[in-house]
C-alpha positions in Angstrom: 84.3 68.5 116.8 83.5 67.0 113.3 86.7 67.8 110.5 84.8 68.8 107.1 86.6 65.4 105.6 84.6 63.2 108.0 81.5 65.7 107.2 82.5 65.4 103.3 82.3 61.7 104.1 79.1 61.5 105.9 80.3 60.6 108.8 80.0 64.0 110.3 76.2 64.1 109.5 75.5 60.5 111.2 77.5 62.0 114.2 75.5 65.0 114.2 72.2 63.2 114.2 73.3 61.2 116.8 74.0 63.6 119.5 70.5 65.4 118.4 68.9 61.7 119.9 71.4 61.4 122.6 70.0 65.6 123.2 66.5 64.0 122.8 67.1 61.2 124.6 67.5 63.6 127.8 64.3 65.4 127.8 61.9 63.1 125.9 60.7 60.2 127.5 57.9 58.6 124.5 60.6 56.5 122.4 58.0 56.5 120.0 58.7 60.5 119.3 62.5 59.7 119.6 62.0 57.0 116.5 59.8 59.4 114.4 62.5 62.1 115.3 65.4 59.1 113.8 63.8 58.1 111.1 63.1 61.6 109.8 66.3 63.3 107.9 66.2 66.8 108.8 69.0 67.8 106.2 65.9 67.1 103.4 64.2 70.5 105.4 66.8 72.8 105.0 68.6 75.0 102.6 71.5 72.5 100.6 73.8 75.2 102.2 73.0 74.6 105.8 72.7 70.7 105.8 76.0 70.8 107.5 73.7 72.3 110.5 71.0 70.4 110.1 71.5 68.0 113.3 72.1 71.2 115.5 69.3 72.5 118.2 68.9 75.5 117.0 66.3 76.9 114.5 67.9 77.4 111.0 66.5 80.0 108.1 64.7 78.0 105.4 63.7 81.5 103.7 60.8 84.1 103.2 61.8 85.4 106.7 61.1 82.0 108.2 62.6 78.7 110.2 62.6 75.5 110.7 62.6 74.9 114.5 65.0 73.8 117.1 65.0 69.7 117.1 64.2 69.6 120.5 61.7 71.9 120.4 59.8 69.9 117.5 60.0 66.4 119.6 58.4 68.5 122.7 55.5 69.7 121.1 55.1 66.4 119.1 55.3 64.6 122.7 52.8 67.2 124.0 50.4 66.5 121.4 50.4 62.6 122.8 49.8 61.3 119.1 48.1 58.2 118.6 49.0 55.9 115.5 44.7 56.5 114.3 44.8 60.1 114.5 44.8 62.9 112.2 46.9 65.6 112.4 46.9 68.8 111.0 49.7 71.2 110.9 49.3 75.3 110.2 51.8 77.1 109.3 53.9 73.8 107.9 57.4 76.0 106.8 59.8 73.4 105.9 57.3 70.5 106.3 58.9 68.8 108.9 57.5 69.1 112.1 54.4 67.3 109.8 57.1 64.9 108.4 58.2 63.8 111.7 54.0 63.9 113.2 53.2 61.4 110.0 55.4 58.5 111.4 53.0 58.3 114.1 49.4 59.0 112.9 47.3 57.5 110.5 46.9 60.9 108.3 48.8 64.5 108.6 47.1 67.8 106.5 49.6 70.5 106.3 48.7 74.1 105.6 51.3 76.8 104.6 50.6 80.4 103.4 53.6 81.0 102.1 53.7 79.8 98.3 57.6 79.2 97.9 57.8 77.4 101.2 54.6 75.6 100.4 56.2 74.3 97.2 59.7 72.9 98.7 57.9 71.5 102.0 
């Protein structure tokens, strides 16, 4: 279990993303989706007051009655979609932005589309 000084310190959130890959790790097997899933931090997609959850697999409230998905969950359907580094992507229903975040560090162009206005504005 993290303390909150090693989370104050960062530590806890470097921790936390890393059992999310070593989770990922288990069920995924394109290492591309497992590097696009590293490389994009989830804690930039959620409320400032969950960040300290931002690493676990569970969907998280990111407001207007909406979530961002479970990380495991994203890297499935983003190894489903078998994405190819000269495709375009388009995402509806974009919520925090980043499934779409994650999508664009392996095709050439992602279009997101969100009907909500507020969640349109922080994705």
């Amino acid at each position: 279990m993290v303390t909150p000084k090693a989370e104050a310190s960062g530590n806890g959130a470097a921790s936390a993303r890393e059992r999310m890959l070593e989770l990922l790790r288990r069920h995924i097997r394109d290492p591309l989706v497992i590097a696009a899933m590293a490389a994009v931090p989830r804690e930039r997609f959620v409320p400032a007051h969950l960040n300290h959850r931002a690493y676990d697999d569970c969907a998280l409230p990111i407001g207007e009655g909406q979530t961002i998905s479970q990380p495991l969950m994203v890297a499935l359907m983003i190894e489903a979609l078998q994405p190819l580094p000269g495709d375009r992507a388009l995402e509806v229903g974009a919520g925090s932005g980043y499934a779409a975040a994650v999508v664009s560090r392996l095709v050439r162009e992602v279009i997101a589309v969100e009907l909500v206005p507020e969640l349109c504005e922080r994705a």
